[in-house]
N, C-alpha and C positions, 0 to 999 in steps of 0.2 A: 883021543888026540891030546897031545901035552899042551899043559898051558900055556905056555909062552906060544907055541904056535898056531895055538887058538885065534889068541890073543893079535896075534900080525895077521891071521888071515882073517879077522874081521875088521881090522884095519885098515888092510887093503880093502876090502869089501866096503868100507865105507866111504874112503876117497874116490872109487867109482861110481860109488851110487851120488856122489856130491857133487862132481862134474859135470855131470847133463843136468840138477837141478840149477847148478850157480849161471851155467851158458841161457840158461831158459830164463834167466835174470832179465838178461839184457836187453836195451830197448830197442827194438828194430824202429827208424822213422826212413816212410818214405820220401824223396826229394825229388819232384820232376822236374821237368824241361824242356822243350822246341829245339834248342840248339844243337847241331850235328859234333861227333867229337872234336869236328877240326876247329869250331865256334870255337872264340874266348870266353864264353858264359859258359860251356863244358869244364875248362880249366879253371873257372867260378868256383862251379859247385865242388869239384874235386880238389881244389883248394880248402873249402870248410870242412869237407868231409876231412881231409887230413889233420885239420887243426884239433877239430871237434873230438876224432876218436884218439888225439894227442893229449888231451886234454882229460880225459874220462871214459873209464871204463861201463860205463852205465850204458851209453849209446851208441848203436853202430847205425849210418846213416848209408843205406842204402838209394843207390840214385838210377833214375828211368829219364834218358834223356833219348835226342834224336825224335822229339812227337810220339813215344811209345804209349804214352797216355794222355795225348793231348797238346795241340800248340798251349803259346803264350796264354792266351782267355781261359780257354780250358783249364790248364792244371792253374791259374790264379781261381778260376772260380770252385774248383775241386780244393783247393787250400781253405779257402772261405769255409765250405760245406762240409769239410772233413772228412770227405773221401780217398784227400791225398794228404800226405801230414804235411808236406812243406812243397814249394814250390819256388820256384826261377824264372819270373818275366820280367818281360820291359817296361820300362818304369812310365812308360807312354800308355800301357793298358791302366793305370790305377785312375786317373784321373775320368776314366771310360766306366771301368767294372765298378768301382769302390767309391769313385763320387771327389777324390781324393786330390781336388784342384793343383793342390800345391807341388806337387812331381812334375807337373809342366814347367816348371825351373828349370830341372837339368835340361831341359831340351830346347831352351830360348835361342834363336838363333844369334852368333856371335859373340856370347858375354862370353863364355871364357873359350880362351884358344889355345891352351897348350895341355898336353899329358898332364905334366908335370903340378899345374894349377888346380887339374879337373881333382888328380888323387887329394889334394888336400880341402878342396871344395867337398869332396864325396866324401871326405872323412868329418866336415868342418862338422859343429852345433848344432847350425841348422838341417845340414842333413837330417842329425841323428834325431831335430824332433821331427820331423817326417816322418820316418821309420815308427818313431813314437806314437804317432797322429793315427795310425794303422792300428791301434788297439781298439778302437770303439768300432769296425767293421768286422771284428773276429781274428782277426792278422795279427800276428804279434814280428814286428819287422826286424830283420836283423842285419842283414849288408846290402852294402851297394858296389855293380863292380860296373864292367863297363866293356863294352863290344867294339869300339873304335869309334873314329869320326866319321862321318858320311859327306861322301861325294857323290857324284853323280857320273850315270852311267849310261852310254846311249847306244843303241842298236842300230845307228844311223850316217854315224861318221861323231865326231869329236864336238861337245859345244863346249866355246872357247870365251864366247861373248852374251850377254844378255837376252840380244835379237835370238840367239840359237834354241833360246827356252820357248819363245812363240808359239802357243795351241800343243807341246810336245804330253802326248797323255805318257804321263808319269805316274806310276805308283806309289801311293802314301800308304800308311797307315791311315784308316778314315777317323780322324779326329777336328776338330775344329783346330788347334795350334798349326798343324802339318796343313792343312789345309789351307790356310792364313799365307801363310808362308808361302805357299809357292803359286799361289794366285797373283801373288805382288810381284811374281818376278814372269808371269804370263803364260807359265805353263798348265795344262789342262790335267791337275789331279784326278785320278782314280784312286778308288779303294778296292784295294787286294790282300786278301792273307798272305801272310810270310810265305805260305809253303805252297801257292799258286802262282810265284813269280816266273820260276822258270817258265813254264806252261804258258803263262800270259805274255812274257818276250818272242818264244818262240810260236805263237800262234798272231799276234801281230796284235794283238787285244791293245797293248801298250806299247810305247815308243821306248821309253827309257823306265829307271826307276832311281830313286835316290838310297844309297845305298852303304857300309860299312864294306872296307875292304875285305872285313873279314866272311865278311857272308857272300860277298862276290866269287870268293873260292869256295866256300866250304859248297855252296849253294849250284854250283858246279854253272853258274850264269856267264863266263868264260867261253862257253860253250856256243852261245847266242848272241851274246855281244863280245866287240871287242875294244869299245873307246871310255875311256873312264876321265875325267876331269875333277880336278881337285879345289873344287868347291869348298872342303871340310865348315860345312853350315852347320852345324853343332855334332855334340856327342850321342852316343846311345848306350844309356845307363842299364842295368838292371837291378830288380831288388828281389835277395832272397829272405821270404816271409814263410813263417809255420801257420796253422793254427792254433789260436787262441789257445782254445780249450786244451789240444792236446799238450801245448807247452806249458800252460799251467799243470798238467796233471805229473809234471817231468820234476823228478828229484831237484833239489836245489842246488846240487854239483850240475848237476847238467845243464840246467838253465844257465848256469853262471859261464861253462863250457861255450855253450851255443853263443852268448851274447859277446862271451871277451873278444870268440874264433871271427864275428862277422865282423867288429871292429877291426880288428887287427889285419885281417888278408885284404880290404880297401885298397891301400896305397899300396903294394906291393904288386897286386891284380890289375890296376892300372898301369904301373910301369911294365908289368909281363905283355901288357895290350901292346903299350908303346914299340916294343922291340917286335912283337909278331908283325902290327902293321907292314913294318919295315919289311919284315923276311917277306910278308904275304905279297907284296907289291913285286920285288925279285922274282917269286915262284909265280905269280901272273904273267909277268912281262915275258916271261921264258915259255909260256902256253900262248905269245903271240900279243898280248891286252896290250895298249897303247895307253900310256899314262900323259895325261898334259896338262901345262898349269890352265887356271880359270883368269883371261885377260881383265874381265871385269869386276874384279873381288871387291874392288873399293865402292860402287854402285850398287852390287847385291846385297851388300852390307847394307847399305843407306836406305832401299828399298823396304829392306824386313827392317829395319832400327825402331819403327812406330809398335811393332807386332809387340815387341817388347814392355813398352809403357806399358802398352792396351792390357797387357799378362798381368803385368807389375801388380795390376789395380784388382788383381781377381782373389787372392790373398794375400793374407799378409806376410806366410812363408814367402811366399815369391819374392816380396819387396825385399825381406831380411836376404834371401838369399843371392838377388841382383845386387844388393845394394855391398857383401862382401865380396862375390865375384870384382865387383867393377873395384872396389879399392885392393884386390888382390892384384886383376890384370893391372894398376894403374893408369884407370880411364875416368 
């Protein structure tokens, strides 16, 4: 063979043999989830995922959502144990799995009340030492986004006034906050997992359930009820966290990747919230759902307003983070 054409065809021969070693570089990290594609915590994780592999070719974040490995607890405690590298729940399980008091902020009832306030809350200081506060459980925390406001939903006819909540077994989340909360307004809490509501509307287990618009669609709960009240008694945050150890073990481009991409797509993923609400309430009302205002807002409020203090006092995130809420709302 002449030499020059020796020469190209081990050249060639070696940029193929390079290709499958340099792709085999790459880091595969898994990211789970609970939430259905139609969920805004779908458009969460698929948000960082864009940013992340925008950001750096080292990592490609593949994501397992829809409960394929696990609701909320699950893939949060598979994050822990490093079974699953990263994970997507609600910021209402850390205070539960992780011990992690101070995420009962985002869900104080009535301190902040707009989109607009929540994105710059969920991006503020003290967010991010929350996020930060997750390093001594194994977590290393990196966004927070957010699932919409929760209203309330009834399989019964419309509750418009306070009397309407009377003995109504409502679905929480079983935590003490949620619980707090709607004992004071006389409704008869239950604890149900996310992914037994339907089943538990349509079997009569539960009366109503407190609810994000967005999960009342994606959740296909349209189906079993039809009166929705807009209570909006706080937000529902989420936070997505990796594992400790595996994010330490991550190039320091990638690290850098991960952490710029979770700050950054916050306010953005909020205001994408904001405008789904909108559409999702449209695409409700056109499957028949009965949207009405809540007559007694100003007494709901006054009701839970103590729940709040009692919070305040449990950490001192909490108080930083009531205490910028309130001079953001200007209250």
């Amino acid at each position: 063979m002449p030499r020059k054409l020796f020469m190209l065809v081990a050249l060639v021969a070696a940029v193929g043999f390079a290709a499958p070693a340099s792709a085999a570089e790459k880091i595969v990290l898994r990211l789970a989830h609970g939430a259905s594609p139609l969920h805004p915590f779908n458009e969460l994780v698929e948000m960082f995922k864009r940013s992340v592999e925008s950001k750096t070719d080292t990592v490609e974040i593949r994501i397992f959502g829809a409960r394929q490995l696990g609701g909320d607890k699950q893939v949060l405690e598979g994050s822990i144990a490093g079974t699953i590298d990263c994970s997507e729940a609600s910021s209402v399980l850390y205070p539960l799995v992780v011990k992690k008091a101070a995420f009962d902020a985002l869900q104080l009832p009535y301190l902040v009340n707009s989109y607009d306030n929540l994105g710059k809350m969920l991006s503020s200081e003290t967010a991010m030492k929350m996020l930060a506060s997750l390093d001594d459980v194994g977590l290393k925390g990196l966004s927070i986004g957010e699932a919409g406001q929760r209203h309330f939903l009834n399989r019964n006819g419309a509750v418009q006034t306070l009397a309407g909540f009377k003995g109504l077994k409502t679905r929480i989340v079983p935590v003490p906050l949620h619980k707090a909360m709607w004992e004071a307004v006389g409704a008869n809490p239950v604890g149900i997992a996310y992914g037994e509501v339907y089943t538990s509307m349509q079997t009569n287990v539960i009366d109503a359930v407190e609810f994000n618009i967005s999960s009342i669609e994606s959740e296909n709960l349209f189906e079993v009820a039809k009166d929705v009240s807009l209570t909006g008694h706080y937000f529902w945050p989420g936070v997505i966290a990796c594992n400790k150890a595996k994010f330490d073990s991550l190039p320091a481009e990638a690290q850098k990747a991960m952490i710029d991409s979770g700050r950054q797509i916050i306010e953005p993923h909020v205001a994408y919230v904001k405008r789904h609400e909108k559409d999702a309430i449209a695409r409700l009302e056109a499957k028949g759902v009965k949207i009405y205002p809540f007559d007694d807002l100003a007494q709901m409020q006054a009701l839970m307003a103590p729940i709040v203090e009692t919070w305040t006092a449990k950490d001192p995130l909490i108080g930083e983070y009531v205490a910028a809420a309130r001079k953001l709302e200007g209250k």
